[in-house]
PyMOL Python script that loads the backbone (N, CA, C, O; Angstrom):
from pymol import cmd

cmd.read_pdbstr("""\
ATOM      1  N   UNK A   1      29.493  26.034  -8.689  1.00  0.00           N
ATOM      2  CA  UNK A   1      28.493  26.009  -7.628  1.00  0.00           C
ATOM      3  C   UNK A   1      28.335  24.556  -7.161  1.00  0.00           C
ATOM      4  O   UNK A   1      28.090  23.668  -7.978  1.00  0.00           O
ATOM      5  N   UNK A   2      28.485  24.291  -5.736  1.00  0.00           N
ATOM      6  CA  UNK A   2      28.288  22.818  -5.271  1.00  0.00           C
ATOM      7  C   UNK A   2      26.776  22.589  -5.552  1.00  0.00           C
ATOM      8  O   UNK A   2      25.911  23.392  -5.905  1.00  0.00           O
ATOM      9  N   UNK A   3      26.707  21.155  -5.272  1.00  0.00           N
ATOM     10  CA  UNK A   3      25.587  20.760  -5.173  1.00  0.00           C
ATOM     11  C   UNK A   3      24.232  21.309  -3.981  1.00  0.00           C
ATOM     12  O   UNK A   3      23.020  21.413  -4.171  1.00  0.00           O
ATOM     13  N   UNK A   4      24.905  21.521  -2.993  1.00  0.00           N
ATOM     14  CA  UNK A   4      23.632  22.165  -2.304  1.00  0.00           C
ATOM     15  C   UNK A   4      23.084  23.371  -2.573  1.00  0.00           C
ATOM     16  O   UNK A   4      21.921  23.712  -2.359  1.00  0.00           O
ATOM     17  N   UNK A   5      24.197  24.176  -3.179  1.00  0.00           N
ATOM     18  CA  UNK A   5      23.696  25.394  -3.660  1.00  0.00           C
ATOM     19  C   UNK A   5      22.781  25.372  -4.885  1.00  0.00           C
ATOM     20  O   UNK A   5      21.872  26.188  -5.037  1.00  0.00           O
ATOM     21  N   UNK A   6      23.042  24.484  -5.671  1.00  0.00           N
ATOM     22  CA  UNK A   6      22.469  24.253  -6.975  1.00  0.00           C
ATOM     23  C   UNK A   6      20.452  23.663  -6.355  1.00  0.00           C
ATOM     24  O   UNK A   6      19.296  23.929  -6.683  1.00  0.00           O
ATOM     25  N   UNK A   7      21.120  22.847  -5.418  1.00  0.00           N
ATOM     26  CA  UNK A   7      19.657  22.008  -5.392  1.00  0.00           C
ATOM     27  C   UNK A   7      18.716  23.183  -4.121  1.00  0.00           C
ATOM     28  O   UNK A   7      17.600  22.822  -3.745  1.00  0.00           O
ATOM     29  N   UNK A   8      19.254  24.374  -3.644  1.00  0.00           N
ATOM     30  CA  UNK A   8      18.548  25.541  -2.749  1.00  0.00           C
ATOM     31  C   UNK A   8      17.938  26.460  -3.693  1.00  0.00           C
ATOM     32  O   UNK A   8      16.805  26.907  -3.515  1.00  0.00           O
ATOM     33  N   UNK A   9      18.934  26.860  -5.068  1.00  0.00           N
ATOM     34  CA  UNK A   9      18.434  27.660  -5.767  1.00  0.00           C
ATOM     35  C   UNK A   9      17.233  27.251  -6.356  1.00  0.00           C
ATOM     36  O   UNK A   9      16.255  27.989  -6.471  1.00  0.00           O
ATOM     37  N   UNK A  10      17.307  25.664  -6.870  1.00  0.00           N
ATOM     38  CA  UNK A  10      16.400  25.099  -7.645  1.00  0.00           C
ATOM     39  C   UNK A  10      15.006  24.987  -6.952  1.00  0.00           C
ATOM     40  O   UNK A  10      13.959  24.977  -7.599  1.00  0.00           O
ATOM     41  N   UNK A  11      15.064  24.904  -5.596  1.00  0.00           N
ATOM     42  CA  UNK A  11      14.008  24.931  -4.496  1.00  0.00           C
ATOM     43  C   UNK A  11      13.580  26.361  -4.522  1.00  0.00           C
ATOM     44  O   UNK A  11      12.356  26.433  -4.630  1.00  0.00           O
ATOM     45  N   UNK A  12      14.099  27.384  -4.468  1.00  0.00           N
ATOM     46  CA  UNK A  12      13.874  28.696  -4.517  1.00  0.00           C
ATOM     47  C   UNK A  12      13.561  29.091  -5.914  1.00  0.00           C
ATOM     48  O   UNK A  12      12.943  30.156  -5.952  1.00  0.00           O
ATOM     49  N   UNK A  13      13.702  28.775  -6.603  1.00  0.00           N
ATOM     50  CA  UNK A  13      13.221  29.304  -7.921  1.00  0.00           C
ATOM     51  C   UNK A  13      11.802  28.229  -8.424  1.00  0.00           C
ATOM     52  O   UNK A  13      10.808  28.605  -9.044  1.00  0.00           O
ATOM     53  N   UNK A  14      12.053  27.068  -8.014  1.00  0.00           N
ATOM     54  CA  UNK A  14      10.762  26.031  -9.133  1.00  0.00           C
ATOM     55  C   UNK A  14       9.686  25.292  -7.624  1.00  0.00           C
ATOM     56  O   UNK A  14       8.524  24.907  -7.497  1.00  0.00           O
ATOM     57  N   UNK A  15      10.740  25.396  -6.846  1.00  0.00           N
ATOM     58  CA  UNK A  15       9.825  24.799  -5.471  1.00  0.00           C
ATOM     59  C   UNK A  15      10.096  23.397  -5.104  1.00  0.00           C
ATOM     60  O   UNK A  15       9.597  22.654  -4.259  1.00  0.00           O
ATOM     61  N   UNK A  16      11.085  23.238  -6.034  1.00  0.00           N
ATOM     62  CA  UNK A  16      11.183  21.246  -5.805  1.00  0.00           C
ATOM     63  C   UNK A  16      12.830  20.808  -6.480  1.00  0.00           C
ATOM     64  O   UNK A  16      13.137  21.159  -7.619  1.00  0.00           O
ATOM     65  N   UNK A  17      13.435  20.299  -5.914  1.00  0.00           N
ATOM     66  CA  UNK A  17      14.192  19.742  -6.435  1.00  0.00           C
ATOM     67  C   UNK A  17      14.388  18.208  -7.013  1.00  0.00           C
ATOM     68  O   UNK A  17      13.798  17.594  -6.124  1.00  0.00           O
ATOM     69  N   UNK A  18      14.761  17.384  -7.773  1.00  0.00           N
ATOM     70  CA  UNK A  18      15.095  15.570  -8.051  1.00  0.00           C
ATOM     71  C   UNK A  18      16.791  15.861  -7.561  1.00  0.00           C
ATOM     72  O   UNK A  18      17.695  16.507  -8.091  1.00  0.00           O
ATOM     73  N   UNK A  19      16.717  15.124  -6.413  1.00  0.00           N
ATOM     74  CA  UNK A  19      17.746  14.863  -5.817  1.00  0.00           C
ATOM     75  C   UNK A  19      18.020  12.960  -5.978  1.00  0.00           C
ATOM     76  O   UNK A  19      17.169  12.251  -5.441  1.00  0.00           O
ATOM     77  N   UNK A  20      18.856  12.474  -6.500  1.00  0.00           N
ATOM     78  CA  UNK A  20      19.528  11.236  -6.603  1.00  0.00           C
ATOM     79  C   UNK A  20      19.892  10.592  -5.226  1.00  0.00           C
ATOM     80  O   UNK A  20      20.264  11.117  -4.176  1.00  0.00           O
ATOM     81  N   UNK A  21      19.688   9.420  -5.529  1.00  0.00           N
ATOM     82  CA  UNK A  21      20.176   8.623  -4.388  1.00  0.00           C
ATOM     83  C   UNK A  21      19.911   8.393  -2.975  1.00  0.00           C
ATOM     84  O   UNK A  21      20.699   7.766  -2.267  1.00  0.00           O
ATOM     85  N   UNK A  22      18.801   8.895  -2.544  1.00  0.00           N
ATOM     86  CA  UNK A  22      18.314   9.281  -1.138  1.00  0.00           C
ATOM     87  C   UNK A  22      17.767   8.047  -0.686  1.00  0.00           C
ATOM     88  O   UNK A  22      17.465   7.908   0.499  1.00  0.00           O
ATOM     89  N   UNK A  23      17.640   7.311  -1.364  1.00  0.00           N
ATOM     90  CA  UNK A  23      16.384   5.661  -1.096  1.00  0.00           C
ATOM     91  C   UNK A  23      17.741   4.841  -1.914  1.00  0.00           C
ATOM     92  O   UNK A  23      18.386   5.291  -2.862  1.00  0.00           O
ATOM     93  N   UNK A  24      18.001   2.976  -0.935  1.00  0.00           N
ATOM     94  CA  UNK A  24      18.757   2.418  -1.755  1.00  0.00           C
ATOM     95  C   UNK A  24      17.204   1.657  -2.301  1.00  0.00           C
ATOM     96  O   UNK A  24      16.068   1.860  -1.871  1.00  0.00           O
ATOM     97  N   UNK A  25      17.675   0.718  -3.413  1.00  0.00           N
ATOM     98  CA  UNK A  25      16.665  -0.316  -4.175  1.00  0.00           C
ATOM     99  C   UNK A  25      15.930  -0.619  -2.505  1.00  0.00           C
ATOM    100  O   UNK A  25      14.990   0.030  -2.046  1.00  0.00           O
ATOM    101  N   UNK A  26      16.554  -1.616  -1.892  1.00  0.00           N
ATOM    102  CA  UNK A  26      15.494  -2.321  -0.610  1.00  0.00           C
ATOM    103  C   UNK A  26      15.021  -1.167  -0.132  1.00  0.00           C
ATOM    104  O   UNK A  26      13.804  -1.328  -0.039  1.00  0.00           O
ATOM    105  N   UNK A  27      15.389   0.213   0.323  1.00  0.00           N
ATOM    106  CA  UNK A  27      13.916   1.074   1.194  1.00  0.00           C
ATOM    107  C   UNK A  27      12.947   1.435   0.138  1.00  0.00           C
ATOM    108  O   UNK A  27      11.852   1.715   0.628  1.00  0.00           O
ATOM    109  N   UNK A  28      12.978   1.501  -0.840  1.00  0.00           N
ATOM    110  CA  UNK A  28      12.097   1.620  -1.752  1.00  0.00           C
ATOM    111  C   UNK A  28      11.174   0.512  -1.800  1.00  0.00           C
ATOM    112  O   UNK A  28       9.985   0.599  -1.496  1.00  0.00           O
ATOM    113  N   UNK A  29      11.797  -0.597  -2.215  1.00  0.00           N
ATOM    114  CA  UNK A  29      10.762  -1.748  -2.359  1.00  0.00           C
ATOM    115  C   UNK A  29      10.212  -1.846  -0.331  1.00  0.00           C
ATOM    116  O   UNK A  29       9.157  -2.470  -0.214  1.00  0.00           O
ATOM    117  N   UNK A  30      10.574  -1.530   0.520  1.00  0.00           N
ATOM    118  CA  UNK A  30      10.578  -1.463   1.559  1.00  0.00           C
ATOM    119  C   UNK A  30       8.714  -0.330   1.850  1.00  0.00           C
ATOM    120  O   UNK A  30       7.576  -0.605   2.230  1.00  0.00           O
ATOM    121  N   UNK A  31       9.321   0.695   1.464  1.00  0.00           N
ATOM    122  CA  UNK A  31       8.211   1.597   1.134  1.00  0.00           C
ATOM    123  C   UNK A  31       6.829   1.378   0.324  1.00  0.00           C
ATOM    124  O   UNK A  31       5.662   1.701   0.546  1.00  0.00           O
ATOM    125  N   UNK A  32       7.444   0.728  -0.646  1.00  0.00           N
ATOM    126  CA  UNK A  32       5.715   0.082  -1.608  1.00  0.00           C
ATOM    127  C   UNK A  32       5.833  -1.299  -1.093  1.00  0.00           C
ATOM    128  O   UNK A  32       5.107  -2.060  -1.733  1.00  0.00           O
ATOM    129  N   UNK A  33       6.254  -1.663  -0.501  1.00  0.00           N
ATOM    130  CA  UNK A  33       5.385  -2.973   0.572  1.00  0.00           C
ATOM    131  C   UNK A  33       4.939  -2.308   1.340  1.00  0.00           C
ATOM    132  O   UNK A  33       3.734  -2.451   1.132  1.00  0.00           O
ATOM    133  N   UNK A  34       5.081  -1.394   2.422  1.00  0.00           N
ATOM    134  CA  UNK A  34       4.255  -0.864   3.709  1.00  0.00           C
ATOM    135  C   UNK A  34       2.723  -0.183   2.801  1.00  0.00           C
ATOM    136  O   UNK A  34       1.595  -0.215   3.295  1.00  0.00           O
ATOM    137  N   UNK A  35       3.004   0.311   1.621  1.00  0.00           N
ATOM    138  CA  UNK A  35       1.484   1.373   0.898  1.00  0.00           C
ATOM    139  C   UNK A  35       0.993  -0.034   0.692  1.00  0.00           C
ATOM    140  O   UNK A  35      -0.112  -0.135   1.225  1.00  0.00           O
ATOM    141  N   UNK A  36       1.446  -1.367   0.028  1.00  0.00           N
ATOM    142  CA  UNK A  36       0.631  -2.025  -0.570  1.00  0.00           C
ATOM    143  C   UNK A  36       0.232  -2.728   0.818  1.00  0.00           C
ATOM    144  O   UNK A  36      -0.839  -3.145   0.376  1.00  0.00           O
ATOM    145  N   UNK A  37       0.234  -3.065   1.776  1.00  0.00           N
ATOM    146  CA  UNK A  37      -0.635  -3.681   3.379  1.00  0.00           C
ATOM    147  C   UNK A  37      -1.423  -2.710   3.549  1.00  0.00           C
ATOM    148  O   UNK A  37      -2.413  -3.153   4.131  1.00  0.00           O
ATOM    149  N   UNK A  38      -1.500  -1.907   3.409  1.00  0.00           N
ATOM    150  CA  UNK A  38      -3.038  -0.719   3.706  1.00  0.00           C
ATOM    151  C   UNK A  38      -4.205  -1.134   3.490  1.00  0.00           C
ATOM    152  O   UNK A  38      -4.199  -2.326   3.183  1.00  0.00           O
ATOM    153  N   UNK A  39      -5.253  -0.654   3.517  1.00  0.00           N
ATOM    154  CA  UNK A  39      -6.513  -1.007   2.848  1.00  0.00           C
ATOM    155  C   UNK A  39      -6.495   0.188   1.742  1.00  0.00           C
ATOM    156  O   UNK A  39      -6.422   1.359   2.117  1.00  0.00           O
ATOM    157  N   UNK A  40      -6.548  -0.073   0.692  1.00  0.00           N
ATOM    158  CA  UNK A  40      -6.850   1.258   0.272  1.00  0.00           C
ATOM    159  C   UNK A  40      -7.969   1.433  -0.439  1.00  0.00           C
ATOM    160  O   UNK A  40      -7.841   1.997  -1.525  1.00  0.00           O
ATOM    161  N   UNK A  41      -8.933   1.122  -0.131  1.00  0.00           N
ATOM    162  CA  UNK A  41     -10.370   1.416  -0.147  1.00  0.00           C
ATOM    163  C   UNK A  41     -11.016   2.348   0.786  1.00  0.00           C
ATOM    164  O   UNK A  41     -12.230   2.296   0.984  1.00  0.00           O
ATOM    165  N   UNK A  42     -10.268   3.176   1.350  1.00  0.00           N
ATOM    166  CA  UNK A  42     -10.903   3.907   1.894  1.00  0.00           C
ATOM    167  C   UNK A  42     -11.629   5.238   1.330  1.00  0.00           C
ATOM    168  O   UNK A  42     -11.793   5.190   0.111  1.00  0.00           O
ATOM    169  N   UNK A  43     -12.090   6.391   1.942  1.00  0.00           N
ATOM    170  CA  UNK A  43     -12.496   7.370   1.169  1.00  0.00           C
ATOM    171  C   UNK A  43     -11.015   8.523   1.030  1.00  0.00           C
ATOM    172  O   UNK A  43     -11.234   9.433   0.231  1.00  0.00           O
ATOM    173  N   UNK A  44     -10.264   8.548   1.386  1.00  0.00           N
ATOM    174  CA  UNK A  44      -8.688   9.320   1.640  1.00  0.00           C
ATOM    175  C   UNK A  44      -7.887   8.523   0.098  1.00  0.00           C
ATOM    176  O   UNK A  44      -7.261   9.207  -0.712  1.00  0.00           O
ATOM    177  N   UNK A  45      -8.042   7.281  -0.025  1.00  0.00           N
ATOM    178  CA  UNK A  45      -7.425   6.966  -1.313  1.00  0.00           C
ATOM    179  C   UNK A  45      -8.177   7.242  -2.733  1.00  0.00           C
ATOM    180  O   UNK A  45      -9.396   7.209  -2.901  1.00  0.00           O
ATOM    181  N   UNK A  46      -7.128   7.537  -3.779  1.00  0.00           N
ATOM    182  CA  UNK A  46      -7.821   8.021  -5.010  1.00  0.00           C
ATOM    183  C   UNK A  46      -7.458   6.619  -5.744  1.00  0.00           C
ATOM    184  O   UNK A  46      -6.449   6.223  -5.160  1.00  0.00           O
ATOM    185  N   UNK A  47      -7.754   5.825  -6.598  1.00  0.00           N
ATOM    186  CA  UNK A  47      -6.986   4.920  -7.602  1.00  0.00           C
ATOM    187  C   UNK A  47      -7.924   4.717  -8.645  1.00  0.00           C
ATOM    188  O   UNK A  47      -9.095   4.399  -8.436  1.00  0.00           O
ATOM    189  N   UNK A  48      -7.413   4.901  -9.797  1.00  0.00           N
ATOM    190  CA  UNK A  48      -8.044   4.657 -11.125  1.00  0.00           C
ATOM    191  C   UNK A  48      -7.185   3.864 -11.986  1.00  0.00           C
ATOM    192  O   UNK A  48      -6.275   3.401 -11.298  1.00  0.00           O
ATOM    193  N   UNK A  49      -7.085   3.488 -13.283  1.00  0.00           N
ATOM    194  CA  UNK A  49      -6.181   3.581 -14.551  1.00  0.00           C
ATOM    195  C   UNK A  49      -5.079   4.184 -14.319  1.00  0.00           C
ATOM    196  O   UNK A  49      -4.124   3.412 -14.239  1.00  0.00           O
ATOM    197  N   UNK A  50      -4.800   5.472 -14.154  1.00  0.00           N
ATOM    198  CA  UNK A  50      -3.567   6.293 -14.267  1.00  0.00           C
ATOM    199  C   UNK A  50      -3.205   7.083 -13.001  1.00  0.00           C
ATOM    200  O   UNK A  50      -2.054   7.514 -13.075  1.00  0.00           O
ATOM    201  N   UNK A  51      -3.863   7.418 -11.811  1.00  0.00           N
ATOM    202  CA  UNK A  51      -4.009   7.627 -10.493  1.00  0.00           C
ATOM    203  C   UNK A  51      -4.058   6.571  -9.405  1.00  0.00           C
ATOM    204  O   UNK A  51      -4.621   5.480  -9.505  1.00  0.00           O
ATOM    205  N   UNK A  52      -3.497   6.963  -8.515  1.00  0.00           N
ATOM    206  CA  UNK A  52      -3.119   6.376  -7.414  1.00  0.00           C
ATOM    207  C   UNK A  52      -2.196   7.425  -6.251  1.00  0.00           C
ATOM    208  O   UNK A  52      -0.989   7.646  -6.152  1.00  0.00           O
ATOM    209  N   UNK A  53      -3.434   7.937  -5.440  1.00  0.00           N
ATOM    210  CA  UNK A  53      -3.107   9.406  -4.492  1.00  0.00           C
ATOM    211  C   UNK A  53      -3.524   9.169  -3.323  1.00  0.00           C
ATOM    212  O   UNK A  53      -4.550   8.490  -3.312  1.00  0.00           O
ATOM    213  N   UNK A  54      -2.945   9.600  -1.874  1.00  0.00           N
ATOM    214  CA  UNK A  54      -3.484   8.885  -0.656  1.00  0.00           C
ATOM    215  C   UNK A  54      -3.821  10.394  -0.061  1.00  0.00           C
ATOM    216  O   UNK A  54      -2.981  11.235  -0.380  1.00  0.00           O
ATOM    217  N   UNK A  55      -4.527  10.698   0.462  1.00  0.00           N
ATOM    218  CA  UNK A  55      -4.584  12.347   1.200  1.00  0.00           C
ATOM    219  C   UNK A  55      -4.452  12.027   2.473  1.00  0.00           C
ATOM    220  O   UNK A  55      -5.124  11.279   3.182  1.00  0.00           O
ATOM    221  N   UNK A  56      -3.021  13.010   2.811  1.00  0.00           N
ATOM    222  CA  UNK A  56      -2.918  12.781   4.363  1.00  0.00           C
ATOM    223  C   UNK A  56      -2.225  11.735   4.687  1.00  0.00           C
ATOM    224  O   UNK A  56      -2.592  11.153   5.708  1.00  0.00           O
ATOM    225  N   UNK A  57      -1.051  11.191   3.948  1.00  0.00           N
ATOM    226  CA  UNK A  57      -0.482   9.787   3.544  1.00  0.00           C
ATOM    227  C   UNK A  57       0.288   9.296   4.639  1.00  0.00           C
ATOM    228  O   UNK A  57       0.506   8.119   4.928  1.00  0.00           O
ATOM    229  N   UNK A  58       0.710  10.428   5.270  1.00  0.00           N
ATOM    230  CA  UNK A  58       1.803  10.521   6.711  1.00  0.00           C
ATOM    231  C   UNK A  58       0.738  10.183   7.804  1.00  0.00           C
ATOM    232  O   UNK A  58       1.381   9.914   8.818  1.00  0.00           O
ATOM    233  N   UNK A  59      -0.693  10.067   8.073  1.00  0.00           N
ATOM    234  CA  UNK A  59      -1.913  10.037   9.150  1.00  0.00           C
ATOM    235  C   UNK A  59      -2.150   8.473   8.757  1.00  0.00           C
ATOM    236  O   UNK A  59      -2.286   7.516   9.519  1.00  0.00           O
ATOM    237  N   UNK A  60      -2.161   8.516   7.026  1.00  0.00           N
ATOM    238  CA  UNK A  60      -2.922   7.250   6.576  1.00  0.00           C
ATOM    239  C   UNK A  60      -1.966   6.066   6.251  1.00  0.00           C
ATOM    240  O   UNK A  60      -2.478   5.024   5.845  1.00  0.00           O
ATOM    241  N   UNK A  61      -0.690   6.142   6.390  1.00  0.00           N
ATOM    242  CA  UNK A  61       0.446   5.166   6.464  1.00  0.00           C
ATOM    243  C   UNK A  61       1.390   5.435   7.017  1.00  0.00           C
ATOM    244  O   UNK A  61       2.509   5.488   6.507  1.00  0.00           O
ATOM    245  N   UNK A  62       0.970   5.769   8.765  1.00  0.00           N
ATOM    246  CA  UNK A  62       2.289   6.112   9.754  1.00  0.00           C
ATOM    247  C   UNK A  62       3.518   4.942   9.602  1.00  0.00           C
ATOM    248  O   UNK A  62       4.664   5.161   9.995  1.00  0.00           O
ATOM    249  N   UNK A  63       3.286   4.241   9.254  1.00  0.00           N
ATOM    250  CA  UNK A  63       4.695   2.819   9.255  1.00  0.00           C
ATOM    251  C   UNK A  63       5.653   3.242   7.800  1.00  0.00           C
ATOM    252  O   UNK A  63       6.424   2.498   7.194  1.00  0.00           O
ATOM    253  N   UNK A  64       5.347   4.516   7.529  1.00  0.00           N
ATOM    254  CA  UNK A  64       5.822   4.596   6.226  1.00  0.00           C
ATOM    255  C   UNK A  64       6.771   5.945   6.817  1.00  0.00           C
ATOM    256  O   UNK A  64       7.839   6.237   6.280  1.00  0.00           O
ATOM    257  N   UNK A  65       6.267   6.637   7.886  1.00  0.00           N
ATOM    258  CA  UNK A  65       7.187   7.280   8.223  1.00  0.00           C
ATOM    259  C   UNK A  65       8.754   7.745   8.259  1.00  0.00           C
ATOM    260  O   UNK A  65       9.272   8.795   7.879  1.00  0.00           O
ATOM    261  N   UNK A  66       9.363   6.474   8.907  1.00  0.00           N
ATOM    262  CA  UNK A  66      10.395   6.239   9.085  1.00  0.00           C
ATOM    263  C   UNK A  66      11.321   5.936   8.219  1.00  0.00           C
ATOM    264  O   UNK A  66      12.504   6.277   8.208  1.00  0.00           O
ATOM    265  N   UNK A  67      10.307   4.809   6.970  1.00  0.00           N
ATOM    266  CA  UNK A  67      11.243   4.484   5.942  1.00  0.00           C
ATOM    267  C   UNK A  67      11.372   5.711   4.974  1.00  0.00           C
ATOM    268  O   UNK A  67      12.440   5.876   4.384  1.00  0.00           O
ATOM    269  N   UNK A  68      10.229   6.657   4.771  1.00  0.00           N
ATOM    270  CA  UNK A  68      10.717   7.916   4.169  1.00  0.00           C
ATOM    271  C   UNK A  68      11.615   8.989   4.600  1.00  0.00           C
ATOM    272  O   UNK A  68      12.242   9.849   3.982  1.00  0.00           O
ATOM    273  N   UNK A  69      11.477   8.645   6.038  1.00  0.00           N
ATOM    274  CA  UNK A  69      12.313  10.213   6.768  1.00  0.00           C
ATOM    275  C   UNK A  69      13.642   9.475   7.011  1.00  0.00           C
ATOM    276  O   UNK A  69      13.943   9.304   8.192  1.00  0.00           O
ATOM    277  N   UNK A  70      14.336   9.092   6.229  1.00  0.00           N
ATOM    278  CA  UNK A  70      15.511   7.638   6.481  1.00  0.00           C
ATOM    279  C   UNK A  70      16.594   9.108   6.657  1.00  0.00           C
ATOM    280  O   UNK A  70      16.415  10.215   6.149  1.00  0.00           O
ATOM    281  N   UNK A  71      17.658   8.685   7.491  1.00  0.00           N
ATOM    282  CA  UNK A  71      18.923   9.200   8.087  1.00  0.00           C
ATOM    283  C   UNK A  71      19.348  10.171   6.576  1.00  0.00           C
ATOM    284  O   UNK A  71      19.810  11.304   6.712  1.00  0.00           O
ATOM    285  N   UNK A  72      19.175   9.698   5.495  1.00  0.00           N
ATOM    286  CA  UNK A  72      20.080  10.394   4.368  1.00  0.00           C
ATOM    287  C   UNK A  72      18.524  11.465   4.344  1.00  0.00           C
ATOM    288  O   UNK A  72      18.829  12.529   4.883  1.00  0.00           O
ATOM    289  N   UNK A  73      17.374  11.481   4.001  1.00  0.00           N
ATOM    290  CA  UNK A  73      16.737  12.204   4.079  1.00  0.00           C
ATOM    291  C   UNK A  73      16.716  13.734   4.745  1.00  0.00           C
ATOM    292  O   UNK A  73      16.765  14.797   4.127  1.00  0.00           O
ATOM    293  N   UNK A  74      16.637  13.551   6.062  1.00  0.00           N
ATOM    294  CA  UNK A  74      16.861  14.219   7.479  1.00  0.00           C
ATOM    295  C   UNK A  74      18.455  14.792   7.240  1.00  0.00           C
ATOM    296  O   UNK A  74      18.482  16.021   7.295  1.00  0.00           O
ATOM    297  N   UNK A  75      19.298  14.396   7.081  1.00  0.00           N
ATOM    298  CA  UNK A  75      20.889  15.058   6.752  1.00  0.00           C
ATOM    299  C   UNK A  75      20.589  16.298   5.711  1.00  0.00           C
ATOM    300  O   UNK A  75      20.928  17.437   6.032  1.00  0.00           O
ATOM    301  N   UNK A  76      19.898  16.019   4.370  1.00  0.00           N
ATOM    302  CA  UNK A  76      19.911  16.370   3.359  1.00  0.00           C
ATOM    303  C   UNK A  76      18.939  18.101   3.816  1.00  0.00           C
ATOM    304  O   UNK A  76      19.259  19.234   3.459  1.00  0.00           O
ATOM    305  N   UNK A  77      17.722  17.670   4.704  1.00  0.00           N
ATOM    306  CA  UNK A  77      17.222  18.284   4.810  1.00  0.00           C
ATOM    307  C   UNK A  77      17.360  19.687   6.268  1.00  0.00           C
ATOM    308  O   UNK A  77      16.683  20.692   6.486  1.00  0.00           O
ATOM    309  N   UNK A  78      18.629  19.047   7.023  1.00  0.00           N
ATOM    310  CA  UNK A  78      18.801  19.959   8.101  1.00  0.00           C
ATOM    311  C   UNK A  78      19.980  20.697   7.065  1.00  0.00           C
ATOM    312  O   UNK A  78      20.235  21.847   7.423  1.00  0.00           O
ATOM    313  N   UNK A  79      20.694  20.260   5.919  1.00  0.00           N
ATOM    314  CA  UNK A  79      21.952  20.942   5.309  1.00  0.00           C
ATOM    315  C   UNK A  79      21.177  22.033   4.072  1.00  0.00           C
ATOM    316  O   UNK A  79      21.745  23.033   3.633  1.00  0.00           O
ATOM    317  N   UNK A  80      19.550  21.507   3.583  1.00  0.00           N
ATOM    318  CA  UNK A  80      19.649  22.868   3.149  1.00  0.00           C
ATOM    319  C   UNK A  80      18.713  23.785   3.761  1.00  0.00           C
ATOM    320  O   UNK A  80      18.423  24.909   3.352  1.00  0.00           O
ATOM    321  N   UNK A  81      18.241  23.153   4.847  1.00  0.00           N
ATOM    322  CA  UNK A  81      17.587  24.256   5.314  1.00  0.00           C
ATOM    323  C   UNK A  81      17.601  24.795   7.187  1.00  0.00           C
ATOM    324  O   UNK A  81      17.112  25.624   7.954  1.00  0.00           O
ATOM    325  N   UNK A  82      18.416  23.778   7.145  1.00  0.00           N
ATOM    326  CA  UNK A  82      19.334  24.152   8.833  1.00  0.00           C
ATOM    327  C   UNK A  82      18.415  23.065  10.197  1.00  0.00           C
ATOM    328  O   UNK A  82      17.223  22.957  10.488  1.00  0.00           O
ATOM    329  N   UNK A  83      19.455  22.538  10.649  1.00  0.00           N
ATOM    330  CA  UNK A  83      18.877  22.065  11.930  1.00  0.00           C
ATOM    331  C   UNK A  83      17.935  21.923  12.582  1.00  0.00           C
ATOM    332  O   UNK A  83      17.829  22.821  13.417  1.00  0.00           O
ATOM    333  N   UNK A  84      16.817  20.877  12.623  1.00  0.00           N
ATOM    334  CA  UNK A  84      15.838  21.471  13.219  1.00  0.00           C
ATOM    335  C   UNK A  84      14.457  22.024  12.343  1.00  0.00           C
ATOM    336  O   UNK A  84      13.504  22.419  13.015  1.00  0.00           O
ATOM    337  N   UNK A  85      14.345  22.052  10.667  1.00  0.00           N
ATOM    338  CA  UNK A  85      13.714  22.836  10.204  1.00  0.00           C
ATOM    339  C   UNK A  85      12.326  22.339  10.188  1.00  0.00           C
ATOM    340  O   UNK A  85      11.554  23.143   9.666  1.00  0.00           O
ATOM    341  N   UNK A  86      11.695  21.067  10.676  1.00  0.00           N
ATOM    342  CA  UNK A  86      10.752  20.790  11.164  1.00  0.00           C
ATOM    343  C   UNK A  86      11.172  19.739  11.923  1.00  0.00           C
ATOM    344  O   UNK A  86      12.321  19.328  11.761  1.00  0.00           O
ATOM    345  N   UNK A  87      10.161  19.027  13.040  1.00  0.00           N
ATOM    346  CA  UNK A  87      10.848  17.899  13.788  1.00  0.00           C
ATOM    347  C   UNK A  87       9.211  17.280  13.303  1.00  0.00           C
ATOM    348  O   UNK A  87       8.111  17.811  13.151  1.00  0.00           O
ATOM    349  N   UNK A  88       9.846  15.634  13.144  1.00  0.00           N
ATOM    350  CA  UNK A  88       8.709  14.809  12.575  1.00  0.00           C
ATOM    351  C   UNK A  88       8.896  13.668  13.839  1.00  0.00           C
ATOM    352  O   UNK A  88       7.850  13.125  14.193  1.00  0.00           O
ATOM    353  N   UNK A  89       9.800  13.379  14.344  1.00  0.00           N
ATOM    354  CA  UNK A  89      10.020  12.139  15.429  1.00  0.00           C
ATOM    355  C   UNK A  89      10.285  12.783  17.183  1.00  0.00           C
ATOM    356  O   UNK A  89      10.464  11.993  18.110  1.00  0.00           O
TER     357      UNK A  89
END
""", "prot")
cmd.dss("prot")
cmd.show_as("cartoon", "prot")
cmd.util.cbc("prot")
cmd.orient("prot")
């Protein structure tokens, strides 16, 4: 069984897949630089000791958009679930 089949079933059976490699090192560190310029004192952020949760994270860090919905993202996601399966841009 290829890999997309493996990572559709796994979506269909548990609801989530860990897919490798989708972020290099820089969009990552790219990504927790854009969360860490926020304010996050607002009432939408959670942070404690062991928490750290934003509600609505796509409203409350639109500049984060792009670096999450990155070209390998969007590929990954029109191949397992077809063309088009939501439009975010």
């Amino acid at each position: 069984m290829d890999n997309l089949a493996k990572n559709l079933k796994k979506i269909s059976n548990d609801g989530f897949a860990i897919i490798q490699d989708i972020y290099t090192p820089y969009e990552i560190e790219s990504i927790i630089a854009t969360i860490d310029k926020i304010d996050q004192f607002k009432d939408t952020f959670r942070k404690t000791g062991d928490l750290f949760a934003i509600r609505r994270f796509l409203i409350e860090v639109p500049d984060a958009k792009s670096l999450i919905f990155n070209n390998k993202l969007k590929s990954l996601i029109d191949d397992l679930f077809g063309f088009g399966y939501f439009n975010l841009f």
